[in-house]
C-alpha positions in Angstrom: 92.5 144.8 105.2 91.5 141.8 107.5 88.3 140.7 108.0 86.3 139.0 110.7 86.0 136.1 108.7 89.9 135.9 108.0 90.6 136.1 111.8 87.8 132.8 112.2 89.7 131.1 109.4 93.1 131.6 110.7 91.8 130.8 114.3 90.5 127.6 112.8 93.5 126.0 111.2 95.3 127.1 113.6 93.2 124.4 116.2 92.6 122.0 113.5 96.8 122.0 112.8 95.8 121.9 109.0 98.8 124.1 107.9 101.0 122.1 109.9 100.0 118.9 108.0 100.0 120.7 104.8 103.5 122.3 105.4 104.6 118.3 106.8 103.4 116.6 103.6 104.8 119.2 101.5 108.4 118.8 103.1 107.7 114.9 102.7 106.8 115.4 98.7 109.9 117.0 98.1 112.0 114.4 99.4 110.7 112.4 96.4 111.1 115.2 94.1 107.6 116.9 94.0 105.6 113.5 93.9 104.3 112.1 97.0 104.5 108.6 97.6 101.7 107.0 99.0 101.1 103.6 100.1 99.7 101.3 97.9 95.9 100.3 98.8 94.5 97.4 96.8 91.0 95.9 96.9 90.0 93.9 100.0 87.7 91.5 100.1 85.2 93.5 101.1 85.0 96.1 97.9 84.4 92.5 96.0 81.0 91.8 98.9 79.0 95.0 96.6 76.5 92.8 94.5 77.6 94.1 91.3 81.0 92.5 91.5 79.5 89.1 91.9 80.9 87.9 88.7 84.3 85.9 88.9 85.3 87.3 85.3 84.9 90.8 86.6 87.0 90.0 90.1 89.1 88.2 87.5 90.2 91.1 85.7 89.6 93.4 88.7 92.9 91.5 89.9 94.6 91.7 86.6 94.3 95.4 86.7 95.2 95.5 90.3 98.6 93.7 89.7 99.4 95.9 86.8 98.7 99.3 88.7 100.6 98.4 91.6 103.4 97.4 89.6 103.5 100.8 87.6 102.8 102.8 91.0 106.1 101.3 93.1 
């Protein structure tokens, strides 16, 4: 039995186009068997500005680790 508060939630992805997206990435992930690839997104400058990262052996090793996970995620 539907409810009210189905027919709002159907009414609302059906504006928002969420299920369209959903269904989109879906047929996108299964070109790549299951797995989605996404874009890789390193650190910018600005994620080294917050005041805890003022250390050069922390941004050091910051980009050590950076290197090594984009290399494992291509």
């Amino acid at each position: 039995m539907k409810t009210e508060e189905d027919d709002e939630f159907e009414r609302i992805e059906m504006e928002s186009g969420w299920r369209k997206r959903q269904i989109e990435q879906s047929e996108l992930c299964s070109n790549y068997g299951g797995f989605c690839k996404k874009e890789w997104v390193g650190l910018t400058a600005e994620d080294m500005k917050d005041p805890r990262t003022h250390n050069f052996d922390f941004i050091h090793g910051a980009r050590w680790a950076e290197e090594i996970l984009k290399e494992r995620n291509t």
